[in-house]
C-alpha positions in Angstrom: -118.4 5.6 -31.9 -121.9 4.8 -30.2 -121.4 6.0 -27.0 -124.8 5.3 -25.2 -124.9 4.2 -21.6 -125.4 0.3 -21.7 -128.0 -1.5 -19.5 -127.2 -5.2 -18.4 -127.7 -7.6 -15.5 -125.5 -7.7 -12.9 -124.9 -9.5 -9.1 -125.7 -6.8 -6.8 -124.9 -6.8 -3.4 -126.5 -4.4 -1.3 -127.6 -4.5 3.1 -131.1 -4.4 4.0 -132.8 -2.5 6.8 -131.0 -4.9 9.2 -127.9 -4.5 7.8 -127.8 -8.1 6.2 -125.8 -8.0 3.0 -127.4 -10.4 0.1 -126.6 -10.4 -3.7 -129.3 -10.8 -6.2 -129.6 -10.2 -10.2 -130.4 -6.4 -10.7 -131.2 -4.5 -14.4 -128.1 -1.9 -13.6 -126.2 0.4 -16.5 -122.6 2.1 -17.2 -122.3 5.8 -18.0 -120.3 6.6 -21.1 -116.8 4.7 -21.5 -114.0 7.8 -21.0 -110.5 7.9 -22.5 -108.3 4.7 -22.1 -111.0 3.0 -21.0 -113.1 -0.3 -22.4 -116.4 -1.8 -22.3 -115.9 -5.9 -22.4 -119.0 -8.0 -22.6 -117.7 -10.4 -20.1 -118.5 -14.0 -21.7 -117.1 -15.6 -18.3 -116.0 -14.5 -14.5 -114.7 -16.6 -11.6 -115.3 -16.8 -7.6 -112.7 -16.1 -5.3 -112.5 -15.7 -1.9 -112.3 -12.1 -2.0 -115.2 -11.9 -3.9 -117.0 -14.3 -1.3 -115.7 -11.5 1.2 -117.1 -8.6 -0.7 -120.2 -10.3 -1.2 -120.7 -10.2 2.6 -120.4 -6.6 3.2 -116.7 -6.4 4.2 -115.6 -2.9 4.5 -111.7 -4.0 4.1 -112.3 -5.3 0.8 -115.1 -3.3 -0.9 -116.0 0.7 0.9 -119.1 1.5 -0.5 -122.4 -0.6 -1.8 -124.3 -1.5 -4.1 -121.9 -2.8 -5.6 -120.9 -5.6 -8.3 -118.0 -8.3 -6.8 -115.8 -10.4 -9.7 -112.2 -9.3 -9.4 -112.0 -11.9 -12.4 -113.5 -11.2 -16.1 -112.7 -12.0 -19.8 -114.6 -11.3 -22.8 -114.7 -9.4 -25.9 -114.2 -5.6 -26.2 -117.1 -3.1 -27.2 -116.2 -0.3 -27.3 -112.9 1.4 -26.8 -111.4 4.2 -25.4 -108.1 3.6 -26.5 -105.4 2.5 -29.3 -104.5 -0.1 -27.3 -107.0 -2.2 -27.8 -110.1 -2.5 -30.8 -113.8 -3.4 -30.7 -113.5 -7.1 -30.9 -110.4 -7.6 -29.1 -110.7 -10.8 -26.7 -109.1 -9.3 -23.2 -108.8 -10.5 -19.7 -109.4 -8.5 -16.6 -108.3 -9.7 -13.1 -106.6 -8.0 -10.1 -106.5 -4.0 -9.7 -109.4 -2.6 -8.4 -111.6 -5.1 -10.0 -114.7 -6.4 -7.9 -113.4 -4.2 -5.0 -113.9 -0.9 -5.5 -115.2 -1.1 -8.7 -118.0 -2.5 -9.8 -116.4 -6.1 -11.1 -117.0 -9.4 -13.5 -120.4 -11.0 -12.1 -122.0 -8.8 -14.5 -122.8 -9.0 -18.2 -120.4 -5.7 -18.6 -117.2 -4.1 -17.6 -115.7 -0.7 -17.9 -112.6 -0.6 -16.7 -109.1 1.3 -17.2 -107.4 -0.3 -20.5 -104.2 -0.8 -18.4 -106.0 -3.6 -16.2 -106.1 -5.8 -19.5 -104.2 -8.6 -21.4 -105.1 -9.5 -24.6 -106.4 -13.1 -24.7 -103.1 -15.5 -25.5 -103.2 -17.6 -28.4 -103.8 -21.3 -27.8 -106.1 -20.1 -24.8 -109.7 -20.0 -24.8 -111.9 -18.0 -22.9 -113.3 -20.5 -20.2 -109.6 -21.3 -19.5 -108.9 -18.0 -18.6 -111.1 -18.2 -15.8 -110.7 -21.6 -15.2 -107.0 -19.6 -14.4 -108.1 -16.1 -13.2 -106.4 -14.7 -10.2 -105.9 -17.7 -8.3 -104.0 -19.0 -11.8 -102.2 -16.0 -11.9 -101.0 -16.5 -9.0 -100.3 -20.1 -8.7 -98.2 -18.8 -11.8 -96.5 -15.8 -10.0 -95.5 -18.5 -7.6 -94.6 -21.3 -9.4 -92.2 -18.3 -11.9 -90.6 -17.3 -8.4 -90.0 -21.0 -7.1 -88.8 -22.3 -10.0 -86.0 -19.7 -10.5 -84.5 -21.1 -7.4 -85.9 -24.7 -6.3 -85.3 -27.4 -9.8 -87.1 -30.7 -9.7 -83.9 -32.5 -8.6 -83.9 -30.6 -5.1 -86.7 -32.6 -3.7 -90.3 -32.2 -2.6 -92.2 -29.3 -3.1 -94.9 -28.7 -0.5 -98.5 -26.7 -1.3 -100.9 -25.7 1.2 -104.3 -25.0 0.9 -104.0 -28.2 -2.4 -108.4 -27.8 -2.8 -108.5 -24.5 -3.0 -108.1 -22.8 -6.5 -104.5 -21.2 -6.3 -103.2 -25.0 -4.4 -104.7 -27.0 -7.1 -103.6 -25.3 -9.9 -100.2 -25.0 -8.3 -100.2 -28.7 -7.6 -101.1 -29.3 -11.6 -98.5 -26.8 -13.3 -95.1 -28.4 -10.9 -96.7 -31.9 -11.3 -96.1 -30.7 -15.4 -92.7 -29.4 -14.6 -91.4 -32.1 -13.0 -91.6 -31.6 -9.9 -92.4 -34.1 -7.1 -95.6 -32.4 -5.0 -96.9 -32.7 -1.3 -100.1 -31.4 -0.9 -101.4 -30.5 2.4 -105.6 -30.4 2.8 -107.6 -30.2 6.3 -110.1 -32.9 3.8 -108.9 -35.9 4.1 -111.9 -37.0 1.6 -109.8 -35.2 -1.5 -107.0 -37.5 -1.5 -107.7 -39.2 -4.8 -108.5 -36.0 -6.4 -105.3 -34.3 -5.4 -103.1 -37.3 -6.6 -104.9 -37.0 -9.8 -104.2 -33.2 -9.9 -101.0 -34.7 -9.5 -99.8 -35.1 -6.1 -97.2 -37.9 -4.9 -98.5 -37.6 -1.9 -101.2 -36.2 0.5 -100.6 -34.9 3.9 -102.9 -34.0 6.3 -103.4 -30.1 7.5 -103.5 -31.8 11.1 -99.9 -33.5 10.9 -97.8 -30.4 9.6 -100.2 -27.9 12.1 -99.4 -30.7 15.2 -95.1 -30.2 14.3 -92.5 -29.6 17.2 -92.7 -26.0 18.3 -88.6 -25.8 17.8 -87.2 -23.0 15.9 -86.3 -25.5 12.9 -87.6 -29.0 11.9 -85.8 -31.9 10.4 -85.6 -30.5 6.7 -88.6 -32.5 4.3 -88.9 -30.1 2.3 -87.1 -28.6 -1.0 -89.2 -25.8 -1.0 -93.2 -24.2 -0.8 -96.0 -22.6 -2.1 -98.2 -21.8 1.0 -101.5 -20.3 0.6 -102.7 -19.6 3.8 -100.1 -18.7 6.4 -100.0 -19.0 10.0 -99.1 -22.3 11.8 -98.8 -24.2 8.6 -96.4 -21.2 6.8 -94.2 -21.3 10.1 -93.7 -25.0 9.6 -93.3 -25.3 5.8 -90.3 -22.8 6.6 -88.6 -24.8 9.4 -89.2 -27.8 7.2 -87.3 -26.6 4.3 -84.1 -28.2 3.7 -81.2 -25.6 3.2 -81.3 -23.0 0.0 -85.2 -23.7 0.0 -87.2 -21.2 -1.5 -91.1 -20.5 0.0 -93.6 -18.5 -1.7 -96.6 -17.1 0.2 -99.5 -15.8 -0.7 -102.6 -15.7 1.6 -103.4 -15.5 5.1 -106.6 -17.2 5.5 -105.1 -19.2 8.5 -103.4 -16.2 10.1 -101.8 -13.4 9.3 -98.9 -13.6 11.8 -95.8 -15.8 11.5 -93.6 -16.9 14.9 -90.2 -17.5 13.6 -86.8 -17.0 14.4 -84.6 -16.2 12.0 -83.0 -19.8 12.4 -84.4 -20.9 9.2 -83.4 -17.8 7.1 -79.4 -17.5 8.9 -78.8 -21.0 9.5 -80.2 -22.9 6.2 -80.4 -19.8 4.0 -84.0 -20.3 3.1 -85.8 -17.4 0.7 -89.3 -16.4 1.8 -90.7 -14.6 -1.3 -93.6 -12.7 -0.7 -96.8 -12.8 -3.9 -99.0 -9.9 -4.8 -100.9 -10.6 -7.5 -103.1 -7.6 -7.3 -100.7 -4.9 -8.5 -97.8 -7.2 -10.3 -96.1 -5.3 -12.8 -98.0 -6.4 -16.5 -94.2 -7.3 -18.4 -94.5 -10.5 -15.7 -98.3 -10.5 -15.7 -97.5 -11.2 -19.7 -95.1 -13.7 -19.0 -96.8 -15.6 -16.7 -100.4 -15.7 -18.9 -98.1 -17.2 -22.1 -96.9 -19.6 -19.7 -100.2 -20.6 -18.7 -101.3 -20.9 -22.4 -98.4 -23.0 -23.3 -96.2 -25.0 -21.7 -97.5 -24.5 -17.7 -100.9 -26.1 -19.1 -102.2 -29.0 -17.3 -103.3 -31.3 -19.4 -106.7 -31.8 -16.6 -107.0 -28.0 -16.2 -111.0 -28.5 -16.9 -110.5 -31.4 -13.6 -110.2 -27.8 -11.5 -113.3 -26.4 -11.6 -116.6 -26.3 -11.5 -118.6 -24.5 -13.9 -121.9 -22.2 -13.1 -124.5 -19.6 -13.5 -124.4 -16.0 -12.3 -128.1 -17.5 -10.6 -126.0 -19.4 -8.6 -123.6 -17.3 -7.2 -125.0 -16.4 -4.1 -125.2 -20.4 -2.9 -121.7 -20.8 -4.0 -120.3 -17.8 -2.1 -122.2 -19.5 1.2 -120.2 -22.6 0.6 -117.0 -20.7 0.3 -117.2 -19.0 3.2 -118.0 -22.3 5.1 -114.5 -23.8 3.3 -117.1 -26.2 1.4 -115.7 -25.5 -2.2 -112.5 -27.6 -4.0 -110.5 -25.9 -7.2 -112.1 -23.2 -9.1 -116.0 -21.9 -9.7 -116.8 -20.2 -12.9 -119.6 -18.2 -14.0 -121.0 -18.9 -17.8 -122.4 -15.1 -18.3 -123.4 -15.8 -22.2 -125.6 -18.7 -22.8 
């Protein structure tokens, strides 16, 4: 095997003497691939918040710099360090250590550990992937855990955060299911593209954030998939008729919940907790077939917004200032 260092472009954030951290395109190379590793030319990445984060110098989500952001990548493998996987192999990267700590997808390589991938389902194509990435994952891991508890039948089901990439995708997959959907936005400008996600209905972040301050709420809901936490989470839970089940998954609102238990003791509700960083890969497999197949919504390309890597750094400025709806994804091959 030709093991050369490669040499590529790549989105590299660095400070400058004031400190000020900027991303621009930078020649860069890998040093040779090791065992049970790959090299992927990455034909497409996404933007996330997290990336938008690390992008900006934040020491929580990435330690040292330069360094390459994208904790989202598919492409086609290189070279390989490994029986899993063979030169050619179509694979998608998201989650781990991707675009954190390690230099991640805005780039026209990877090397990464052949345990962070998943060969490319059948009936999938590459841009959907991304069009996916980790906020599909996780609009999946959610929608799995809901769905084992909460049918169609029980009622609404709630989704905060509905223009950002994990709501809208979550809104699109239940709408396919079934399921009767409230989506709650802060923009009150996105109603008709939320009921064409499809929504049944559109409430705003301002009505469920303004709720009595009692321990439980007249039940609306027959379960949640909240993406931002704080206020909002606290009264998706005390809104949620008995046996309701809630999924969470971000804390872009706050962190912190005040609750009493009332809603947990008193109407049994199930809070279920989503990490889709480090899920185990047997429901990481599950949930990517499912995405491929029967969770896909027929207006998954209605999601997103598609981009060059030359435009990354204006995108990340709009995400930061909540400017973005559904998903952004970066066209690395011409």
């Amino acid at each position: 095997m030709n093991n050369d260092p490669i040499k590529f472009k790549a989105f590299r954030v660095e400070s400058d003497e004031n400190g000020i951290y900027k991303g621009s395109i930078k020649d860069t190379q890998f040093s040779l691939i090791e065992n049970n590793e790959i090299l992927v030319r990455v034909h497409y990445s996404s933007l996330n918040y997290k990336d938008a984060l690390s992008a900006s110098g934040n020491k929580g989500v990435t330690k040292n710099y330069p360094h390459t952001p994208g904790i989202d990548a598919v492409g086609i493998i290189e070279k390989s360090g490994t029986d899993s996987f063979k030169i050619g192999d179509k694979v998608i990267v998201t989650s781990y250590d991707l675009g954190m700590n390690t230099d991640g997808g805005f780039a026209e390589y990877i090397k990464v550990p052949s345990d962070w991938a998943i060969k490319l389902p059948e009936n999938m194509t590459m841009k959907e992937a991304m069009i996916y990435g980790t906020a599909g994952l996780t609009a999946g891991m959610s929608v799995l855990r809901l769905t084992e508890l909460t049918k169609p039948e029980d009622g609404n089901i709630v989704v905060s955060g509905a223009t950002g990439g994990v709501g809208a995708l979550s809104i699109s997959i239940l709408s396919k299911l079934g399921y009767s959907v409230v989506a709650i936005t802060g923009k009150e400008a996105e109603r008709d593209y939320l009921i064409n996600l499809g929504a049944k209905e559109v409430l705003l972040r301002s009505e469920i954030e303004n709720f009595d301050k009692k321990p439980l709420l007249k039940p609306l809901f027959a379960g949640g998939i909240d993406t931002v936490g704080g206020v909002i989470l606290e009264n998706i839970i005390k809104a949620t008729k008995p046996m309701g089940t809630v999924t969470c998954c971000g804390n872009v609102a706050s962190p912190k919940l005040d609750l009493t238990v009332f809603p947990f003791i008193l109407r049994g509700i199930s809070l279920i907790g989503i990490d889709s960083q480090n899920y185990p890969m047997k429901y990481r497999t599950k949930v990517w077939k499912q995405l491929a197949q029967a969770w896909k919504p027929a207006q998954i390309a209605d999601t997103c917004t598609e981009i060059t890597i030359d435009e990354v750094q204006e995108k990340i400025k709009l995400m930061l200032q909540g400017k973005l709806k559904g998903r952004t994804i970066i066209k690395m091959l011409d």
